[in-house]
N, CA, C and O of each residue as an XYZ file, in Angstrom:
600
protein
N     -13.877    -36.157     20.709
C     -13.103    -35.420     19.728
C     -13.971    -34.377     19.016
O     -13.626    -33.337     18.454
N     -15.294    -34.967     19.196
C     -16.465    -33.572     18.086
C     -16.617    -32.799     19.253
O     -17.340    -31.835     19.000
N     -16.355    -32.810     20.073
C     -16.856    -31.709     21.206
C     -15.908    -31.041     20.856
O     -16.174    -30.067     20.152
N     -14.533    -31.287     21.189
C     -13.124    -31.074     21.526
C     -13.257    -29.652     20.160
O     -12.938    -28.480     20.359
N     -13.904    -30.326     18.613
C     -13.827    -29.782     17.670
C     -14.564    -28.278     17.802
O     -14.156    -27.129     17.638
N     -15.790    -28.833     18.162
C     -17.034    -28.013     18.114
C     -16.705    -26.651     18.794
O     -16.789    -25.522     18.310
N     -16.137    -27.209     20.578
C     -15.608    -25.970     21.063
C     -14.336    -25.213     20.459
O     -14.315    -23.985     20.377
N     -13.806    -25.617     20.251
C     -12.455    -24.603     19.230
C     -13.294    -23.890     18.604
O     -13.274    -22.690     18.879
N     -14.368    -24.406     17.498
C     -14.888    -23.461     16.706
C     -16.004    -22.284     17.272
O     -16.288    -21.188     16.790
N     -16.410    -22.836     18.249
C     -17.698    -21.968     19.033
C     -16.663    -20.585     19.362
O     -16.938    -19.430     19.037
N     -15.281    -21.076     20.166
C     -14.562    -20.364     20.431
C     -14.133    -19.022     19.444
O     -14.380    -17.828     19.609
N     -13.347    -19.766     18.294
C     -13.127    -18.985     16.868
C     -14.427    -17.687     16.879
O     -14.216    -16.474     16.866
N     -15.394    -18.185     16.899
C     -16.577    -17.675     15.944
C     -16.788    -16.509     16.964
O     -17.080    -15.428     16.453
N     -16.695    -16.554     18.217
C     -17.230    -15.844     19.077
C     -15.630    -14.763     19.300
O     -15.805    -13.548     19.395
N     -14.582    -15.165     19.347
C     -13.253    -13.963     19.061
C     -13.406    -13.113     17.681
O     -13.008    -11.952     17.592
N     -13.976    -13.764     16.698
C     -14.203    -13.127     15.391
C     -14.945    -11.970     15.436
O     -14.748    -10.882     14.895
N     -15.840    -12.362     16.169
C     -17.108    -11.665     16.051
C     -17.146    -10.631     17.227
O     -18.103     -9.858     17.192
N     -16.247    -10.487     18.282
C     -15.899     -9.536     19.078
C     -15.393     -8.666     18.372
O     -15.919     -7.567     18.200
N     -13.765     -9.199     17.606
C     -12.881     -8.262     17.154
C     -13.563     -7.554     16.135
O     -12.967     -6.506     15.884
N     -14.654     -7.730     15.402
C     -15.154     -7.100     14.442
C     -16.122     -6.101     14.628
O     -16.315     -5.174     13.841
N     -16.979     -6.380     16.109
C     -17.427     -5.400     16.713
C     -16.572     -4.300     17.309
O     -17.093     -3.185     17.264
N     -15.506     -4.369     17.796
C     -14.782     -3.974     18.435
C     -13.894     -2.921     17.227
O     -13.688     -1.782     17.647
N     -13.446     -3.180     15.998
C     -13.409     -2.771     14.774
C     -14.524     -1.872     14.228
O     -14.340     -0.940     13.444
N     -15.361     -2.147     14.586
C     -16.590     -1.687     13.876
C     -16.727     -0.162     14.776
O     -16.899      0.996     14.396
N     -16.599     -0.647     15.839
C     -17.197      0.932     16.890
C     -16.043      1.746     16.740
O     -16.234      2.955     16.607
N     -14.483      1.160     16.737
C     -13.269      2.218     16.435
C     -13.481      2.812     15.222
O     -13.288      4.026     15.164
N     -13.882      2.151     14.106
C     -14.081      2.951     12.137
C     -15.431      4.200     13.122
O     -15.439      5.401     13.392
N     -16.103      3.370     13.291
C     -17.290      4.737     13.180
C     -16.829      5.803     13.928
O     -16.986      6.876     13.346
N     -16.213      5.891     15.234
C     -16.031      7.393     16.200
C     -14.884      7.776     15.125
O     -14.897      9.005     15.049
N     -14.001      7.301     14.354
C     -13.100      7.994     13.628
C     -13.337      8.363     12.813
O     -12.584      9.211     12.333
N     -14.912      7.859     11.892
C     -15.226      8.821     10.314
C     -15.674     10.019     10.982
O     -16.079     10.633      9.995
N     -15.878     10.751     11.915
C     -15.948     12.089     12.064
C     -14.968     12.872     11.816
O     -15.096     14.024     11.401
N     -14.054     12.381     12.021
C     -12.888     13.560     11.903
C     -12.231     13.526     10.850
O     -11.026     13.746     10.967
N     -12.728     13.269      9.603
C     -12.205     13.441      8.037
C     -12.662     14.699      7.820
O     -11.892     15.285      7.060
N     -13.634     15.409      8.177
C     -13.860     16.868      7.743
C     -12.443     17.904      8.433
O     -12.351     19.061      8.025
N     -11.740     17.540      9.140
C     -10.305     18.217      9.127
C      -9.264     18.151      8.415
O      -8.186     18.667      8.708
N      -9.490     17.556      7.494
C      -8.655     17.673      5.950
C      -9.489     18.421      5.261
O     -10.654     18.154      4.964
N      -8.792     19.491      4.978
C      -9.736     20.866      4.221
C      -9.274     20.560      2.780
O      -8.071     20.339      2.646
N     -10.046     20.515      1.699
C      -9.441     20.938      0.649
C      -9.163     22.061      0.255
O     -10.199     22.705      0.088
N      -8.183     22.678     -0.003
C      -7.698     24.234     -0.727
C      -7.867     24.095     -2.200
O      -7.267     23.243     -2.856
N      -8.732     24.987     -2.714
C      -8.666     25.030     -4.361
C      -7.547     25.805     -5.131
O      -7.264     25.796     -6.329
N      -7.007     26.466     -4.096
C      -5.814     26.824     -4.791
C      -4.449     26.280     -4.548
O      -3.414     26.934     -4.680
N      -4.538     24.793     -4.114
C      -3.452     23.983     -3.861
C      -3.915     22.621     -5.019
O      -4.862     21.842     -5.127
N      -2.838     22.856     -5.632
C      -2.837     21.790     -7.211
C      -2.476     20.407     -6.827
O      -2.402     19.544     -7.701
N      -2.194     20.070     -5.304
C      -1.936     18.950     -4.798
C      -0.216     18.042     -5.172
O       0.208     16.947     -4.802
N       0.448     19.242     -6.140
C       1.638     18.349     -6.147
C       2.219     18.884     -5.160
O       2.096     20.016     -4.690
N       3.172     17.609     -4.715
C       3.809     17.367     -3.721
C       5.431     18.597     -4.114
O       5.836     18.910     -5.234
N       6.012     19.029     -2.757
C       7.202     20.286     -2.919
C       8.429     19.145     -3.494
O       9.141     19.413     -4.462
N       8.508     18.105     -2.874
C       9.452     16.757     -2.826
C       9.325     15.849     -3.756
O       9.214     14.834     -3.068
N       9.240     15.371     -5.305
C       9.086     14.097     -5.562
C      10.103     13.992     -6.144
O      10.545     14.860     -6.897
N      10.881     12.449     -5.791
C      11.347     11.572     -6.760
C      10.376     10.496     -7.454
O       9.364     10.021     -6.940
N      10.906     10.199     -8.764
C      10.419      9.075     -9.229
C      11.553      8.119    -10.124
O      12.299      8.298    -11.086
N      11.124      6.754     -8.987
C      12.640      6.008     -9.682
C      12.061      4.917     -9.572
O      11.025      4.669     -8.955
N      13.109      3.832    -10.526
C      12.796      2.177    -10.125
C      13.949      1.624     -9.451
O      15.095      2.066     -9.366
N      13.103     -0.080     -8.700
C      13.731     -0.565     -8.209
C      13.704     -1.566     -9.070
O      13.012     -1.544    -10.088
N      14.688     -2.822     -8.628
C      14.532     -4.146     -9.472
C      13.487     -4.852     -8.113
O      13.527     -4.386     -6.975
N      12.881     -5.653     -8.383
C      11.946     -6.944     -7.872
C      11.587     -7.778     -8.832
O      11.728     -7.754    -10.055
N      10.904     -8.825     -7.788
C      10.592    -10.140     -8.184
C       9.728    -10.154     -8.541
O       8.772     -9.634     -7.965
N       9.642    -10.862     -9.857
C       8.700    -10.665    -10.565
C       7.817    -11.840    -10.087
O       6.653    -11.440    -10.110
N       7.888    -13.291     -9.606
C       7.065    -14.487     -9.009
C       8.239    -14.629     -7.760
O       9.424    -14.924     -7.915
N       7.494    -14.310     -6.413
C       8.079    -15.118     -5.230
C       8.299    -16.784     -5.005
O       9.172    -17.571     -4.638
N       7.245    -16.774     -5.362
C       7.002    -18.402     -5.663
C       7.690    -19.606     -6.327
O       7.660    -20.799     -6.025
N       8.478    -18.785     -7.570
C       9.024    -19.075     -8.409
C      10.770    -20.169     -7.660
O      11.451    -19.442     -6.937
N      11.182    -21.213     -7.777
C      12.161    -21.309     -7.383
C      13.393    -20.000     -7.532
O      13.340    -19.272     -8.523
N      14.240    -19.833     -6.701
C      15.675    -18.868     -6.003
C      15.881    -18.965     -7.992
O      15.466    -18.135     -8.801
N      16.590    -20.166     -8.264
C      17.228    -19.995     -9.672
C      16.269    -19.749    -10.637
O      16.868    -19.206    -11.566
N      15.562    -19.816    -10.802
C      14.466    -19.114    -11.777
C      13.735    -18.195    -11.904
O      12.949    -18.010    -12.833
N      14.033    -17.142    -10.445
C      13.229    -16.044    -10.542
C      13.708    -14.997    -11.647
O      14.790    -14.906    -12.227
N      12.457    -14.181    -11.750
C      12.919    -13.111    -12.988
C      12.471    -11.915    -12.428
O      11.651    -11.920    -11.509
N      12.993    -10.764    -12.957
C      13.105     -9.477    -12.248
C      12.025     -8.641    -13.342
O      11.767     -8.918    -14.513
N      11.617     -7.750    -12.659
C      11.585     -6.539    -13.282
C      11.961     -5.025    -12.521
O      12.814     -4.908    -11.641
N      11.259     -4.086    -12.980
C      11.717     -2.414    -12.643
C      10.494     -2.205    -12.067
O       9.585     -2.197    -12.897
N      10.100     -2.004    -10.739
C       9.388     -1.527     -9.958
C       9.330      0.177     -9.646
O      10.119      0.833     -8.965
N       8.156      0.627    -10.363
C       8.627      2.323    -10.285
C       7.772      2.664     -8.656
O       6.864      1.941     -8.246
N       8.160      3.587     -8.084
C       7.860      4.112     -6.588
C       8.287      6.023     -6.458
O       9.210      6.658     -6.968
N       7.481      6.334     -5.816
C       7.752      7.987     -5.811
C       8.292      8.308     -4.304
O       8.119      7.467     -3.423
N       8.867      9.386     -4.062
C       9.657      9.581     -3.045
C       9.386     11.453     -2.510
O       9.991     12.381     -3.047
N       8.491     11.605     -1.518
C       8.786     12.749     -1.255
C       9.018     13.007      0.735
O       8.649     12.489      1.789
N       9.890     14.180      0.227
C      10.452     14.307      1.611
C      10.316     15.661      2.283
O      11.032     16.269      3.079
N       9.183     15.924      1.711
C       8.598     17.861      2.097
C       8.902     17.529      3.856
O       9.676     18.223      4.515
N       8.415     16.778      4.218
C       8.599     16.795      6.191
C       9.629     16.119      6.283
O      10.225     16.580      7.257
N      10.345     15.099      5.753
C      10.938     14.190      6.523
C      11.983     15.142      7.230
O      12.412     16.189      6.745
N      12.375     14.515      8.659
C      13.395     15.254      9.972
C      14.371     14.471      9.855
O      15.297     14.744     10.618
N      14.614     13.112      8.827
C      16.178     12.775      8.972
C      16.011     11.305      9.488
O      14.897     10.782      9.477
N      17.288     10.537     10.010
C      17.052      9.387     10.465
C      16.179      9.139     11.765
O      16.042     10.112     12.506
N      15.816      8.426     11.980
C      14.930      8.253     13.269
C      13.508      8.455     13.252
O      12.625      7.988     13.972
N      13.470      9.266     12.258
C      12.283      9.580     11.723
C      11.193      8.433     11.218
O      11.774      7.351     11.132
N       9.729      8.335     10.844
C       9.277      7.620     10.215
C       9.195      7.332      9.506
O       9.016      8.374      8.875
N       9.128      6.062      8.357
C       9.093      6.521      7.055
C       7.320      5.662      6.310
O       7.045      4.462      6.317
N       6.575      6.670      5.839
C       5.257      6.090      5.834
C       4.905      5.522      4.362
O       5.011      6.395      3.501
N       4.583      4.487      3.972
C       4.249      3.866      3.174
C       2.800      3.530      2.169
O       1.836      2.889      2.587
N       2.908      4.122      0.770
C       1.388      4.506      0.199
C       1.655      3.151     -0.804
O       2.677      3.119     -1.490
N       1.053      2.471     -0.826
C       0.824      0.924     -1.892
C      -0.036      0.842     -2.161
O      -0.988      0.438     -1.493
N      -0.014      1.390     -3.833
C      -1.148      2.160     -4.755
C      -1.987      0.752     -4.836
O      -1.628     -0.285     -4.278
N      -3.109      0.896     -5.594
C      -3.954     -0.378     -6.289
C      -3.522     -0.685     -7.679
O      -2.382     -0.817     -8.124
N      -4.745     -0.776     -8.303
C      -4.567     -1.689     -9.442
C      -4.366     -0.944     -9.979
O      -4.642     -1.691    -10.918
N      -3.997      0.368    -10.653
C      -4.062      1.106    -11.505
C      -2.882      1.968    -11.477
O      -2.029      1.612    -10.665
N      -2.636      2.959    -12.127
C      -1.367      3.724    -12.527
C      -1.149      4.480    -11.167
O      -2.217      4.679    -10.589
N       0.038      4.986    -10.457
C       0.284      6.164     -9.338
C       1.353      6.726     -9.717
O       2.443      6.286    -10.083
N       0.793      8.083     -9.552
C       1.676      9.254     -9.896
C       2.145      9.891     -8.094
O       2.063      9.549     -6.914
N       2.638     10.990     -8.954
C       3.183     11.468     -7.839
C       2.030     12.255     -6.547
O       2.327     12.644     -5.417
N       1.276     12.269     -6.939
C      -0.265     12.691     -6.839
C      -0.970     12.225     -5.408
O      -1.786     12.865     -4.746
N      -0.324     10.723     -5.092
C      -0.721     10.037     -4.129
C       0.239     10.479     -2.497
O      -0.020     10.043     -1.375
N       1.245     11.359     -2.845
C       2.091     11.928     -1.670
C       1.348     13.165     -1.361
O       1.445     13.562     -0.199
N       0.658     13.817     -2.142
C      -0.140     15.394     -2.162
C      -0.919     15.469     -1.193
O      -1.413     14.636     -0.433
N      -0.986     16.671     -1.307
C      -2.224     17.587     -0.152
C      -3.571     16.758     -0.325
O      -4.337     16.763      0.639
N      -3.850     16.203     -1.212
C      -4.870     15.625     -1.161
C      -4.977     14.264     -0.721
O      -6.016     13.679     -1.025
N      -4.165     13.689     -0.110
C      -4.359     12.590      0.562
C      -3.898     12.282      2.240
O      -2.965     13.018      2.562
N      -4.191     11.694      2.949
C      -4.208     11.724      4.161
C      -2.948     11.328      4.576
O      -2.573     11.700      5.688
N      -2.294     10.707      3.955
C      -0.929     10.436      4.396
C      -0.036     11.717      4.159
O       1.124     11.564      4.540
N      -0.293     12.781      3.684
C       0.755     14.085      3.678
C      -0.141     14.316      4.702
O       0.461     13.931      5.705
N      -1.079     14.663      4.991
C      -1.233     15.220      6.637
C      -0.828     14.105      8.021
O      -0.809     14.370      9.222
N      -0.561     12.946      7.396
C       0.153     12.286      8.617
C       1.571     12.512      8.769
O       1.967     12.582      9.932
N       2.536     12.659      7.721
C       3.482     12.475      7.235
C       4.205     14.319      7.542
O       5.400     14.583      7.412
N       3.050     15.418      7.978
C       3.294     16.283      8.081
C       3.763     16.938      9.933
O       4.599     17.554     10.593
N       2.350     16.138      9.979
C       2.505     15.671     11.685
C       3.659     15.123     12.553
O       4.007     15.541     13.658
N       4.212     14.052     11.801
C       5.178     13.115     12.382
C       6.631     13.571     11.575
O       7.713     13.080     11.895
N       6.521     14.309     10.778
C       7.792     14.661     10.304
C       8.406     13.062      9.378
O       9.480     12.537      9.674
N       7.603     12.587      8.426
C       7.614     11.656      8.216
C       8.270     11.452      6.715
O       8.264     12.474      6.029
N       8.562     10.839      6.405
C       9.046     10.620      4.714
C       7.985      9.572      3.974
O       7.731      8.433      4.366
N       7.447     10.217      2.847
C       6.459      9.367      2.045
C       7.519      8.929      0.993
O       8.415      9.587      0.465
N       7.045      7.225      0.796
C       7.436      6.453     -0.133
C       5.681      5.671     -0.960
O       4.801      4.985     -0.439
N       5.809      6.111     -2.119
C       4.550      5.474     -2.798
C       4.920      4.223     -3.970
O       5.683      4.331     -4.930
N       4.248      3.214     -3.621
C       5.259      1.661     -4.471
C       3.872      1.710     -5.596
O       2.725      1.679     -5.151
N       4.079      1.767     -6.672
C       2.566      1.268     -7.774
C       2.579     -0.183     -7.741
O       3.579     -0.885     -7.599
N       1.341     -0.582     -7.890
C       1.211     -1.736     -7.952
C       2.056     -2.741     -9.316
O       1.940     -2.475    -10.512
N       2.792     -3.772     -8.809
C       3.528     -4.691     -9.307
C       3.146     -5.312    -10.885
O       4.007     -5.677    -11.686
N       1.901     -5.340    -11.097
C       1.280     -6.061    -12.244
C       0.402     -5.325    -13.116
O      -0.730     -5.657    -13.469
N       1.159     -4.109    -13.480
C       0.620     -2.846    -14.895
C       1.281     -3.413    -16.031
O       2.472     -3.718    -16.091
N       0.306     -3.544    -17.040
C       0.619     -3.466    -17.960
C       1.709     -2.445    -18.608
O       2.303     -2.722    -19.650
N       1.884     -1.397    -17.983
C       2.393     -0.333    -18.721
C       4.239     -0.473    -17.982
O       5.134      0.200    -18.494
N       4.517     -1.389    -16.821
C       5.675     -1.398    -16.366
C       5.675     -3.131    -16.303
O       6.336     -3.553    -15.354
N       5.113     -4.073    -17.065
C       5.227     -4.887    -17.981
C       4.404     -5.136    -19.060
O       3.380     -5.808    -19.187
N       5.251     -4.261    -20.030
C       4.602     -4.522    -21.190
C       3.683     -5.407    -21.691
O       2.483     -5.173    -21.831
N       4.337     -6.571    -21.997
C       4.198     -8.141    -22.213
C       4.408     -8.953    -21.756
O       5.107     -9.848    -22.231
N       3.819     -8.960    -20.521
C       4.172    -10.249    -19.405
C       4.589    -11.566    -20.453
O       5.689    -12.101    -20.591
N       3.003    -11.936    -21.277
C       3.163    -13.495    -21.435
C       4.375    -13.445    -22.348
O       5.252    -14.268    -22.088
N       4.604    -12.535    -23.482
C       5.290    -12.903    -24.130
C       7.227    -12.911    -23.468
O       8.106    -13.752    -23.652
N       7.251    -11.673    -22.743
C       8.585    -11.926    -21.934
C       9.029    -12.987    -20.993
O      10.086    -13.605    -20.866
N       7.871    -13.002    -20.365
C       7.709    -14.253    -18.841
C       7.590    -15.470    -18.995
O       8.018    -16.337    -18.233
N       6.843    -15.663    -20.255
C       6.064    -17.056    -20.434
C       4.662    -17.149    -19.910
O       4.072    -16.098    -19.659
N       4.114    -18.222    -19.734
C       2.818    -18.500    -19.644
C       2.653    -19.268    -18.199
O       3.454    -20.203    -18.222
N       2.043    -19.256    -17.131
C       1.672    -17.565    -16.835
C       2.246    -17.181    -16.321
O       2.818    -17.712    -15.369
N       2.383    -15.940    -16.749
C       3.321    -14.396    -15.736
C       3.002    -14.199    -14.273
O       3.785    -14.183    -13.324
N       1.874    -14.073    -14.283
C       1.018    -13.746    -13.232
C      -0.374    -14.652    -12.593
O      -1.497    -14.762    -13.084
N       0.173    -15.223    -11.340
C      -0.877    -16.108    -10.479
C      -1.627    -15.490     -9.860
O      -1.657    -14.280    -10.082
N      -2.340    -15.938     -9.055
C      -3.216    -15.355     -8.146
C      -2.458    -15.687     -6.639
O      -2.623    -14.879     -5.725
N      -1.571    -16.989     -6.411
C      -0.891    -16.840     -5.478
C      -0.297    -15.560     -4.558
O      -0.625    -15.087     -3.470
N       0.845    -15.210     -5.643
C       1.493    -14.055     -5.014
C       0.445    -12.599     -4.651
O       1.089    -11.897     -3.871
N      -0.483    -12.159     -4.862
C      -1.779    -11.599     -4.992
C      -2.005    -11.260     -3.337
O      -3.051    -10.738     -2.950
């Protein structure tokens, strides 16, 4: 049975460690070609297209069906390329911090993908701002926010 064990893991360790080489040599031949995103100084980077709206979501997945609680999820919407249905629609899911409309712009790599493919940018801010919940503990209770859903 420790063999039985041992090899599974010899196995594991040695697929890991391919795919990461194998990862490793695709990142490097592709950081060359970031110098083809030019910056223009006379392009202010806002986007021709934005909406900015909320959705409702869940505020804990985790949470039992009858006890979940909602909030207003804000997300930006631009459609300078999009070609319509059939089309792609490409997805920017900001970090920890505030996103403006800023993250669909000339200055980020997804408007030159999104330009290419005739694509529609949707940008979601991250779920757990203070500023699009105010007061977690005091609205939510104690605690608002796990590390689970994370």
């Amino acid at each position: 049975m420790a063999r039985a064990c041992l090899s599974v893991l010899a196995l594991s360790t040695l697929c890991a460690l391919t795919s990461v080489h194998a990862t490793r040599h695709h990142l490097e031949s592709f950081r060359g070609h970031a110098h083809h995103i030019q910056y223009d100084p006379d392009n202010n980077g806002i986007p021709a297209v934005t909406e900015h709206n909320y959705t409702e979501a869940v505020l804990d997945h985790f949470a039992p069906v009858a006890a979940r609680k909602h909030w207003n999820q804000r997300y930006f919407v631009n459609d300078e390329f999009w070609a319509g249905e059939g089309y792609p629609v490409f997805l920017y899911i900001g970090g920890e911090g505030p996103l403006s409309a800023s993250a669909l712009s000339s200055r980020n790599y997804i408007h030159t993908l999104a330009k290419s493919h005739r694509a529609l940018m949707v940008a979601v801010e991250h779920r757990f701002l203070r500023q699009v919940i105010p007061d977690a503990r005091h609205e939510y209770g104690e605690p608002a926010v796990s590390l689970e859903p994370a």
